[in-house]
C-alpha positions as CSV (number, residue, x, y, z in Angstrom):
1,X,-32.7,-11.8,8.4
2,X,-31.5,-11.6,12.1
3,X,-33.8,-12.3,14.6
4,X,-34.3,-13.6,18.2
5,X,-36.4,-15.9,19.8
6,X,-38.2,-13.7,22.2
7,X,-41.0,-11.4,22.9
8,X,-38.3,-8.6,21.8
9,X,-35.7,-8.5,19.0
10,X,-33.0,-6.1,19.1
11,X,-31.8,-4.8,15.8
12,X,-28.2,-3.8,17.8
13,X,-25.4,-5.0,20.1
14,X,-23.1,-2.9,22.6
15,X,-19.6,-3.2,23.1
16,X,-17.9,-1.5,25.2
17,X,-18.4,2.1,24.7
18,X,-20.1,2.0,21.4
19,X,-23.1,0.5,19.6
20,X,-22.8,-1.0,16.0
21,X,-26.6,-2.5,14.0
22,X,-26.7,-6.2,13.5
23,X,-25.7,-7.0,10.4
24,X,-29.1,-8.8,8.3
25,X,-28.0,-11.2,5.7
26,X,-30.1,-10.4,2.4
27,X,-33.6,-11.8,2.2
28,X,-34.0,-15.9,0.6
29,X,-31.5,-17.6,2.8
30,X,-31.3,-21.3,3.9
31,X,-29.3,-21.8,6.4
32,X,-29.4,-20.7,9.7
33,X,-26.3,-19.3,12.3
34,X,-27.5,-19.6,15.9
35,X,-25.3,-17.8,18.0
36,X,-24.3,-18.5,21.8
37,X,-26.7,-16.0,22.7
38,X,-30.0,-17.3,20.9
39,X,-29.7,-14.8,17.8
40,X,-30.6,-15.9,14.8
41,X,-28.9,-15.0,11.3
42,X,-30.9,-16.7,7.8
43,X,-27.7,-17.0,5.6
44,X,-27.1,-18.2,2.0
45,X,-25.4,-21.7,1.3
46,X,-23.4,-20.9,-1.7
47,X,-22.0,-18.1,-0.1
48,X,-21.1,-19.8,3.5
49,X,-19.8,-22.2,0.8
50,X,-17.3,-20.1,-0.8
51,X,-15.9,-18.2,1.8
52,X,-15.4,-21.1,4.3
53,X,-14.7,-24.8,3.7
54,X,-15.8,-25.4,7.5
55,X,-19.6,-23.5,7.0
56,X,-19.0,-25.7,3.9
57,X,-18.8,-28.9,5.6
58,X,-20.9,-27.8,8.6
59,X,-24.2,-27.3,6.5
60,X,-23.1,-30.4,4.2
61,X,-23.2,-32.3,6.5
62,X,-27.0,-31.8,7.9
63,X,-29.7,-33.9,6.5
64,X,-31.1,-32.4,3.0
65,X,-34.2,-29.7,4.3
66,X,-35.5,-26.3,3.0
67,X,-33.2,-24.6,6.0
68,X,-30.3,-25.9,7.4
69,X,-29.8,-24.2,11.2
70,X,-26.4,-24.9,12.8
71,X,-25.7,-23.9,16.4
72,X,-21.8,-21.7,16.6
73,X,-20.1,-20.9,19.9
74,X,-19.9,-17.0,18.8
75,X,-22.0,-14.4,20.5
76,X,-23.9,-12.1,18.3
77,X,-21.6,-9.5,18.2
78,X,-19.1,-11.7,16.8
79,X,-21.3,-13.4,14.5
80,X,-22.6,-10.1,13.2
81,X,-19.5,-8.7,12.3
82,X,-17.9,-11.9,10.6
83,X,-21.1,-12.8,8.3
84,X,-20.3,-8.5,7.4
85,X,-16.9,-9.7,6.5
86,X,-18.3,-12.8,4.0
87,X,-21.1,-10.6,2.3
88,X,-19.9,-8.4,-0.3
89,X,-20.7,-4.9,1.8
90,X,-18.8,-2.5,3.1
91,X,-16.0,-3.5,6.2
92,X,-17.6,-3.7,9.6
93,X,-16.5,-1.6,12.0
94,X,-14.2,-3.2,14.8
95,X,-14.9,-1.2,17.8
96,X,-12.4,-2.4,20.8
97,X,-9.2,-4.9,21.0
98,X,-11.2,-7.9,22.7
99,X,-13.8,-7.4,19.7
100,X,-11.0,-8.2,17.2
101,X,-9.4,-10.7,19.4
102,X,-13.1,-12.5,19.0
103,X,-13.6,-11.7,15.4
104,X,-10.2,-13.1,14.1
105,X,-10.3,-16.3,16.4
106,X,-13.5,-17.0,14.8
107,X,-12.2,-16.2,11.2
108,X,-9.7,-18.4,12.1
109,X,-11.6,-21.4,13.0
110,X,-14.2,-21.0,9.9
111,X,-11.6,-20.8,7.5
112,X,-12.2,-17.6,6.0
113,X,-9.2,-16.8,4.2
114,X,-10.6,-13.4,2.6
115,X,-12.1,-12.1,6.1
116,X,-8.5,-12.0,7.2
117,X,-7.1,-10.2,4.6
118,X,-9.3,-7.7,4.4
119,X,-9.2,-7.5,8.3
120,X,-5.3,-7.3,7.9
121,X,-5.4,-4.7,5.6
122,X,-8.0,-2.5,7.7
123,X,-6.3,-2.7,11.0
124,X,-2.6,-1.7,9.3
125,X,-4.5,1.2,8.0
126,X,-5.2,2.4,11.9
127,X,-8.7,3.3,10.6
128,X,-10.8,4.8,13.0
129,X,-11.4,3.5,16.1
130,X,-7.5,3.1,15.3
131,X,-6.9,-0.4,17.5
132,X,-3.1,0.0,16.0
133,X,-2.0,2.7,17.7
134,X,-4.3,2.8,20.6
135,X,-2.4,-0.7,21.8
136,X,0.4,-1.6,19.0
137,X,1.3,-4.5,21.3
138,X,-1.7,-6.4,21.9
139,X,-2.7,-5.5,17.9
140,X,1.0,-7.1,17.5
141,X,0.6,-10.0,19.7
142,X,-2.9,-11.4,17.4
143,X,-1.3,-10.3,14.4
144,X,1.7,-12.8,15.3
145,X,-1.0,-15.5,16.6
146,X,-3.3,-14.9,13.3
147,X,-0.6,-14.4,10.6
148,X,-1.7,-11.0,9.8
149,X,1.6,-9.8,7.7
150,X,0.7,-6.4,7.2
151,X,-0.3,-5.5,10.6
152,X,2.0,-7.4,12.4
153,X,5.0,-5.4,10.2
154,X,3.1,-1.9,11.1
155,X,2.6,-3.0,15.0
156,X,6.0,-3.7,15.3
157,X,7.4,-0.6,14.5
158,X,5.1,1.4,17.2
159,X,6.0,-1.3,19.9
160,X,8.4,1.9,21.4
161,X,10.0,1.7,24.7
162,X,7.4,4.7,25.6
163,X,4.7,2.4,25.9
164,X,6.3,-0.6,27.2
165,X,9.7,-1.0,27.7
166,X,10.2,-4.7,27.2
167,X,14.5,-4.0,27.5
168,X,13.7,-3.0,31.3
169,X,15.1,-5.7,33.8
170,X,13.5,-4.3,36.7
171,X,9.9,-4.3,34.8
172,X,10.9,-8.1,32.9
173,X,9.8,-10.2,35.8
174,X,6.1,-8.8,35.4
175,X,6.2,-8.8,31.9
176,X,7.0,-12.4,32.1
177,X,4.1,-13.0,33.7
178,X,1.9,-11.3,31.5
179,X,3.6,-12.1,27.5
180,X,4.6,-15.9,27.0
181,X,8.2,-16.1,26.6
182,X,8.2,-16.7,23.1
183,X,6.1,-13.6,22.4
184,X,7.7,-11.6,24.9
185,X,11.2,-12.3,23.5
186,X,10.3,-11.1,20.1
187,X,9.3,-8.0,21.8
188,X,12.0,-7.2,23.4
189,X,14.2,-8.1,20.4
190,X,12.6,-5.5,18.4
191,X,13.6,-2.9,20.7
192,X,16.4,-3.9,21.4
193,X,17.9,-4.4,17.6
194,X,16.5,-1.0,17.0
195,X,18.5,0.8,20.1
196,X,22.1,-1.2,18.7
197,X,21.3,0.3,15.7
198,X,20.8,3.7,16.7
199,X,23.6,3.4,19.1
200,X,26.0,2.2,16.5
201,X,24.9,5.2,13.9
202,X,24.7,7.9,17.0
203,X,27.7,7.7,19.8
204,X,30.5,6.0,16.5
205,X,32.0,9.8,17.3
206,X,35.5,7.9,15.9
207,X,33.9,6.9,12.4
208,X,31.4,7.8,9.7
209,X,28.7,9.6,9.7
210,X,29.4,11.2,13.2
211,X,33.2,11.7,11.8
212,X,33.2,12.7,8.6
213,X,35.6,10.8,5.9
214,X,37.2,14.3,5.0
215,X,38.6,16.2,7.6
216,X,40.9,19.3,8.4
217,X,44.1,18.8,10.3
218,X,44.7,21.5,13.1
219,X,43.0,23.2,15.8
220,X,41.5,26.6,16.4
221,X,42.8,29.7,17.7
222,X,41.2,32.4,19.7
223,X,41.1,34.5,16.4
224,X,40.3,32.2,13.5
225,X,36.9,31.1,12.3
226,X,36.8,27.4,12.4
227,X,35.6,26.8,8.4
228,X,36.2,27.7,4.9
229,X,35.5,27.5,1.6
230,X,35.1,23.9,2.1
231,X,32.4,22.7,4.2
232,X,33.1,19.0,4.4
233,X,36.3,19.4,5.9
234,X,34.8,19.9,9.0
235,X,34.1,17.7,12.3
236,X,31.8,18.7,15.2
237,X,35.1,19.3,17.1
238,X,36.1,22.2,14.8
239,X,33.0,24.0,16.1
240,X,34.5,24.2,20.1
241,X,35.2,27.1,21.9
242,X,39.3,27.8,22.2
243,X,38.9,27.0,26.4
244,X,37.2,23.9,25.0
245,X,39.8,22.6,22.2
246,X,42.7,24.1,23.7
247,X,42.5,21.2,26.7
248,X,43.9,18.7,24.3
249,X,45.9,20.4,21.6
250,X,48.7,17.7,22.8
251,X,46.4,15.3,21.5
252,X,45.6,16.1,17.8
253,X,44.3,12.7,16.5
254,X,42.6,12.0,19.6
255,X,40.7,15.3,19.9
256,X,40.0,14.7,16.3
257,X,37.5,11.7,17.5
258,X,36.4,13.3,20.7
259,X,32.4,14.9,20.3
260,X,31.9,18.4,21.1
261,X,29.3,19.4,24.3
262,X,26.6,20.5,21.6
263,X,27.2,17.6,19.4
264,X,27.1,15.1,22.1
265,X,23.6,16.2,23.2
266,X,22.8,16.4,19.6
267,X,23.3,12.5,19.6
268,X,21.1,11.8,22.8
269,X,18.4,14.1,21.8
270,X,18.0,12.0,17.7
271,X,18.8,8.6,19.6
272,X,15.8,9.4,22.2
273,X,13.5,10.6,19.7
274,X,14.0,8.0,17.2
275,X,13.4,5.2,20.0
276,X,9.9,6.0,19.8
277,X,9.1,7.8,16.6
278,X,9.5,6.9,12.9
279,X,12.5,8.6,10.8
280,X,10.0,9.4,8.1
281,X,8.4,12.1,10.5
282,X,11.4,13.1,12.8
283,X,13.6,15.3,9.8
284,X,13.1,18.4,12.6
285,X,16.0,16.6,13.7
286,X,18.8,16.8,11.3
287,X,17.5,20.6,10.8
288,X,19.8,23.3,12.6
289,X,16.9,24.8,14.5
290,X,17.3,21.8,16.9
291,X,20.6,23.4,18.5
292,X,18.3,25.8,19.7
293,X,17.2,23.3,22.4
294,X,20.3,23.2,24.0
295,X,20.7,27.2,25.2
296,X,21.3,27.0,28.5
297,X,21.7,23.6,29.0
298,X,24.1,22.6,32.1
299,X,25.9,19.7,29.8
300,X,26.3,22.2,26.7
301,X,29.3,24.3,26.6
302,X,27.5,27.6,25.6
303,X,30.4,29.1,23.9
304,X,30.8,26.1,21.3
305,X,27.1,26.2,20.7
306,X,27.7,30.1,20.2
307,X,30.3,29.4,18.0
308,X,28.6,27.6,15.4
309,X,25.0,29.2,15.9
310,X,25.5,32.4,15.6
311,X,27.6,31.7,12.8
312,X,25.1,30.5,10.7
313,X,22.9,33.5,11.0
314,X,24.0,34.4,8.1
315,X,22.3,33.4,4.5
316,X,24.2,30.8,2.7
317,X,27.0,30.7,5.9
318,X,29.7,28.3,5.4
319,X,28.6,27.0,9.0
320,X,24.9,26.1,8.0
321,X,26.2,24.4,5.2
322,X,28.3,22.1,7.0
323,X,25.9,21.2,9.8
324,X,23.0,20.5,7.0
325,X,25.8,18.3,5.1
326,X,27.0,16.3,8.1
327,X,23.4,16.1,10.2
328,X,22.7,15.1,6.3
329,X,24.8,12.5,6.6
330,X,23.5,11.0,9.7
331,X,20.0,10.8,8.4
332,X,21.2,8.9,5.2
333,X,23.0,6.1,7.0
334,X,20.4,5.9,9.6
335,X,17.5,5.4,6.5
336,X,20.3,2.9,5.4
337,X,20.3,1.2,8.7
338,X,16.4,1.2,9.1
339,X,15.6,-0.8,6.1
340,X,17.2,-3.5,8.0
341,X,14.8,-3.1,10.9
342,X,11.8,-3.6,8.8
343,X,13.2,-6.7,8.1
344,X,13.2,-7.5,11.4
345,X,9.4,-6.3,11.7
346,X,8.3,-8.7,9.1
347,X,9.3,-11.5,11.1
C-alpha cells in the first residue's frame, strides 16, 4: 500500500486542474519506493524486477531483509502514475504536459521499456485529456527526446503554421531562444517541406495536375460553350469569360498555361487549408461547392466563375464533370505527394 509518514495520509494528488487517486500496489509487497515528497509505495520485487533492470539492480543491491526501501527523486504524483504503468491495470491517466514530461523522464531513467510503449501508443491516440492536440509541439519535442515513434510521427503532422509558424523570420529570433537549434530546425523543416510540396502540386499552372495532359486547342467565342462531349479536354482557362480570354488570343500557347481568376483562388484557398489540416479530412476541397466561396470576391472575375458555375447546375453537366475530374486530379497527386511527408514525420 501507499502511505505517508504523518498524522494524515492522503489517498490523492493534484495537478494542475485535476485530481487523479494514488495508485496502491497490491497487498504482500517487499520493497519499498519513497518518493521526494515522503510517500510511501510497498511494491513487489519480481515485478520491479521484470519491468526495470535499474529497480532491478537498485533493490539487488540492498543488504538481504524482509523489505527493501529505496529512496527515488520522483514526487508522488510521478511515482504514482509510473508503478500504474508497471502493474498489469488499466493506463493511468496523464493529466497535463509537464506531468508527461515527469512521467517519461522517469520511465526513462528506470528503464522501463513497456511503460513507454504503452505511453507512446496512448498519447498518439490523443485520448482524453488529448496532450497531442492541445500542444502537438511540446508532445513532439519529448517524443523526439524519448524516442516515442508513434507519437512523434502523429505530432509532427499537427505542428501547422497556425499554431506556430516556425518558417517566420520575424518570429525566428524568439523561437531561437526558446527551441534548441537542433529541435527547432526540425521544426521548421517540417513546415517547410510540406509548403514546397503543396506549392509545387498547387501554383505548377504550366504542368500536370493544374494543366491537364489532354487539352483542346482554341479559344472561346462570345457564343460558344467552352466543353463538349469530352471532358478532359479541358483546362481551367477554357472556363474564362470572352473579356477575359480575348486579352491574349495572340498568345495561344501561352494563354494555354496562364490560370483563370477562379482557378487561381481555387489554388490559394486548398494550399492555405492544407497547411494546417490533414488531406484525409479536407475532400470539401476538391468538391465544386467550394467555388461558391468566391462570389463576389474582388480578385475573382465574376463572369468566368459564372461561366462554369452556372453551367454545372445542371445533372450530369459536362462542366461538373470536368471540374470533379481535374480537382480529382489534384487530390490524387497531392495524396501521392503526401506519402512522402510522412516520411519526413517519422524522422
Amino acid at each position: 500500500m501507499a502511505h505517508q509518514k504523518s498524522p494524515t495520509s492522503s489517498s490523492q494528488f493534484n495537478i494542475g486542474h485535476g485530481e487523479l487517486p494514488l495508485f496502491r500496489p497490491p497487498k504482500g509487497g517487499n520493497v519499498v519506493l519513497k518518493s521526494s515528497d515522503g510517500v510511501e509505495f510497498c511494491a513487489h520485487a519480481a515485478i520491479l524486477k521484470l519491468a526495470s533492470p535499474v529497480f532491478d539492480a537498485m533493490s539487488s543491491s540492498k543488504t538481504k531483509a524482509d523489505i527493501i526501501i529505496i529512496q527515488v527523486t520522483e514526487k508522488t504524483s510521478i511515482l504514482s502514475v509510473v508503478l500504474q504503468f508497471i502493474y498489469p491495470t488499466k493506463n493511468p491517466t496523464i493529466l497535463d504536459h509537464d506531468m508527461l514530461a515527469g512521467c517519461l523522464m522517469a520511465i526513462h531513467k528506470y528503464d522501463i521499456q513497456g511503460a513507454l510503449e504503452n505511453l507512446d501508443e496512448q498519447i498518439s491516440l490523443n485520448v482524453p485529456p488529448r496532450l497531442l492536440t492541445s500542444d502537438p509541439v511540446r508532445v513532439y519535442t519529448l517524443a523526439l527526446k524519448y524516442g516515442l515513434r508513434v507519437t512523434k510521427r502523429t505530432a509532427a503532422s499537427l505542428v501547422t503554421p497556425a499554431r506556430l509558424d516556425f518558417c517566420n523570420l520575424v518570429t525566428f529570433p524568439q523561437l531561437a531562444q526558446t527551441y534548441p537549434t537542433w529541435e527547432l530546425l526540425r521544426l521548421a523543416n517540417i513546415q517547410a517541406m510540406r509548403f514546397k510540396l503543396l506549392s509545387e502540386v498547387l501554383f505548377g499552372f504550366d504542368k500536370p495536375p493544374m494543366l491537364p495532359e489532354y487539352q483542346r486547342p482554341g479559344l472561346l467565342s462570345r457564343d460558344r460553350k467552352p466543353w463538349d462531349t469530352d471532358h478532359t479536354k479541358y483546362t481551367p482557362c477554357h472556363f474564362s469569360c470572352y473579356d477575359c480570354a480575348g486579352k491574349k488570343m495572340d498568345q495561344l500557347e501561352r494563354f494555354q498555361c496562364t490560370p483563370s481568376t477562379w482557378s487561381l483562388a481555387w489554388a490559394q484557398i486548398v494550399h492555405k487549408t492544407l497547411l494546417n489540416a490533414p488531406l484525409e479530412q479536407s475532400g470539401f476541397l476538391f468538391d465544386m461547392g467550394i467555388l461558391s466561396k468566391f462570389r463576389g470576391a474582388a480578385n475573382v472575375c465574376q463572369e468566368c466563375l459564372e461561366s462554369l458555375t452556372t453551367a454545372s447546375r445542371k445533372p450530369e453537366s459536362e462542366a461538373r464533370k470536368w471540374f470533379d475530374h481535374w480537382a480529382g486530379g489534384v487530390k490524387k497527386v497531392l495524396e501521392e505527394r503526401w506519402a512522402g511527408l510522412e516520411n519526413v514525420y517519422a524522422i
